[in-house]
N, C-alpha and C positions, 0 to 999 in steps of 0.2 A: 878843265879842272874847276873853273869856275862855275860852272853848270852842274858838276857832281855837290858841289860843294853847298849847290842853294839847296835852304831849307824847306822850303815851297815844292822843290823836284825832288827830297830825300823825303817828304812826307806823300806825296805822290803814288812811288816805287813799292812804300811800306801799306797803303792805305787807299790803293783804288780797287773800285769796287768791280768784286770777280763773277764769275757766272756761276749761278748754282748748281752743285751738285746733284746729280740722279743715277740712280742704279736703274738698270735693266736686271729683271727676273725673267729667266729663261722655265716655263715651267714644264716645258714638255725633255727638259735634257737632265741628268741627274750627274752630279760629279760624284765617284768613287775614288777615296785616298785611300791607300793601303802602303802598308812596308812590310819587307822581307828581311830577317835575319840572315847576312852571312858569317863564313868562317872562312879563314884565307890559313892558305900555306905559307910557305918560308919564302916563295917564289912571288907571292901577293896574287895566286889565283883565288877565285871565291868559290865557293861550295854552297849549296843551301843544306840545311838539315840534313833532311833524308839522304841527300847523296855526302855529305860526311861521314854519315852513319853507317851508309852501305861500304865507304872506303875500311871506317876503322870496322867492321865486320869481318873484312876479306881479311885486314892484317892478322885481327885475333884470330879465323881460320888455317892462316897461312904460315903462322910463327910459332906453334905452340914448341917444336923444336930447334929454333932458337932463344926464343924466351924465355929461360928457364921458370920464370915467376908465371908467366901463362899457363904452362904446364902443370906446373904448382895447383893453381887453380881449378883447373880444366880435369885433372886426375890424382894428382894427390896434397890434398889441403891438410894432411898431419906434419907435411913439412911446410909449412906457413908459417911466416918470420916476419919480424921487422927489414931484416936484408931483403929477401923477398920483394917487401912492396917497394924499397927504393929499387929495386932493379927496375919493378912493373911501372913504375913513374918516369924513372930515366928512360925509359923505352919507348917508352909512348911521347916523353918530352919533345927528346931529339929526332923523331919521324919527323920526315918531311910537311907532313899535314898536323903537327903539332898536337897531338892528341893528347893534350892535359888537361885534369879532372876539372876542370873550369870550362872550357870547351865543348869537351863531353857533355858536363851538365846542362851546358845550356841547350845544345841539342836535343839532348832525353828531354830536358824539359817543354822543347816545344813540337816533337813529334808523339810524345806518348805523354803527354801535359803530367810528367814527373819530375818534379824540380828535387834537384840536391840529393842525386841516386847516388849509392856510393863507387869507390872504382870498382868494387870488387864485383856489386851487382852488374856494372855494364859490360866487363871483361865476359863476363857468365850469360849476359843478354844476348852479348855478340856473336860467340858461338851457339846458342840454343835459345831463339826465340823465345820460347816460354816457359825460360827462368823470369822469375818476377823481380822487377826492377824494385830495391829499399834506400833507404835512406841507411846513413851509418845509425843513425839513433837507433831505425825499426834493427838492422843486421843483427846489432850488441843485444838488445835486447830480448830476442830471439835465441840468440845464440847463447845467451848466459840462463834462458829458460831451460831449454834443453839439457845445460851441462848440470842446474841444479836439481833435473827430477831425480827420485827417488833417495837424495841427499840429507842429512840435516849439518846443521850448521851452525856450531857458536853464535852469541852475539857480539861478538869480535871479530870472526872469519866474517859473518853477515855483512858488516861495516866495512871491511876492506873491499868484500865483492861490490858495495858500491861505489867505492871510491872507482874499482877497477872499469867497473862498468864507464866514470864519466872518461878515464883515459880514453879506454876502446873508441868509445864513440870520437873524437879526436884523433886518434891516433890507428885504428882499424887493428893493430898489434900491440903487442906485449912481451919485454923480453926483461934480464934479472936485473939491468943496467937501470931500467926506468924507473924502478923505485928507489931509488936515490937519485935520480936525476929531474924527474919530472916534480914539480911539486904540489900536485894534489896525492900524490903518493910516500913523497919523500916528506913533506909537515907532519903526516899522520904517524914519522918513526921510520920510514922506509924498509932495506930488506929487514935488518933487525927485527924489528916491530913485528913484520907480516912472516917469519920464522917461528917467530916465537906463538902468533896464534894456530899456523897451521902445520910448521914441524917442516924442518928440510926437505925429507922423502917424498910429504905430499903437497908440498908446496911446486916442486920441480913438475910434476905430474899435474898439477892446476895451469900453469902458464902451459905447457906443449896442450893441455885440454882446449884451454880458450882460443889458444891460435887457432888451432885446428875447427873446433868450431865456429869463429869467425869465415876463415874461410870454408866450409863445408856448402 
């Protein structure tokens, strides 16, 4: 203790002089760092991309008869819902290989460099290749191009159809509950309000239009 203790041997320990550092360059060797994205199941197996993609491809081929919201998709999108897509997300949640739109995305995003596809495009990918993978922003907006040709339109209905347009794009559906519930719809007066510009009869017929065009 006594020896730990002198100042002469604790300045010693802190302050004798070390040998200088050198690097060696290797110049005929090259280092390559890379990383892989994976995606793991419920089990903690890993997947790369493509073979995630390939697995949820088989599911969408394989289930359109038990998923009703698949089918929906796949062959008739005028029955396209809010219900619908929670079924289409519950389904995918609770698979084994967790296929939720977060997942998905990142995968689409780094096999076909499309980041933030929506569910509906990669459900539509999976079975037929080349359907083209959108974003929900390009889908709505698409799909509310469509529904307005050959149309005219207040500049009241106009305003609502935007407002409706920013739902969509959040929400991929549209049903009579969310305007009074959601509030970029409900501030603007909700269903009252959007009755009064476009009239019960054709109001009912604008929501089964968009769904159906969203999903189309």
């Amino acid at each position: 203790m006594k020896l730990l203790q002198n100042k002469d041997f604790q300045n010693l320990l802190v302050a004798y002089k070390r040998p200088q550092r050198s690097f060696v360059r290797a110049y005929e060797y090259t280092d390559d760092v890379s990383s892989t994205m994976v995606l793991r199941d419920v089990a903690g197996r890993e997947y790369k991309p493509e073979d995630y993609l390939v697995a949820f491809e088989r599911f969408v081929r394989e289930n359109p008869e038990h998923v009703e919201a698949v089918r929906i998709l796949l062959d008739r999108p005028r029955d396209w819902s809010a219900s619908a897509l929670r079924e289409l997300r519950d389904k995918l949640r609770t698979n084994p290989l967790r296929f939720t739109d977060e997942n998905l995305q990142r995968a689409h995003a780094i096999r076909y460099r499309k980041p933030l596809a929506d569910i509906i495009s990669m459900v539509k990918h999976a079975a037929n290749a080349e359907v083209q993978l959108l974003t929900a922003s390009e889908r709505v907006d698409m799909a509310l191009a469509k529904f307005m040709v050959g149309q005219t339109f207040t500049t009241d209905q106009t305003k609502w159809l935007d407002r409706i347009r920013g739902h969509l794009r959040q929400n991929l559906s549209i049903e009579r509950e969310d305007f009074d519930l959601m509030p970029i719809l409900a501030d603007a007066g909700g269903w009252g309000a959007i009755r009064r510009a476009f009239g019960d009869t054709k109001l009912d017929a604008l929501i089964h239009a968009l769904n159906e065009a969203i999903a189309a």
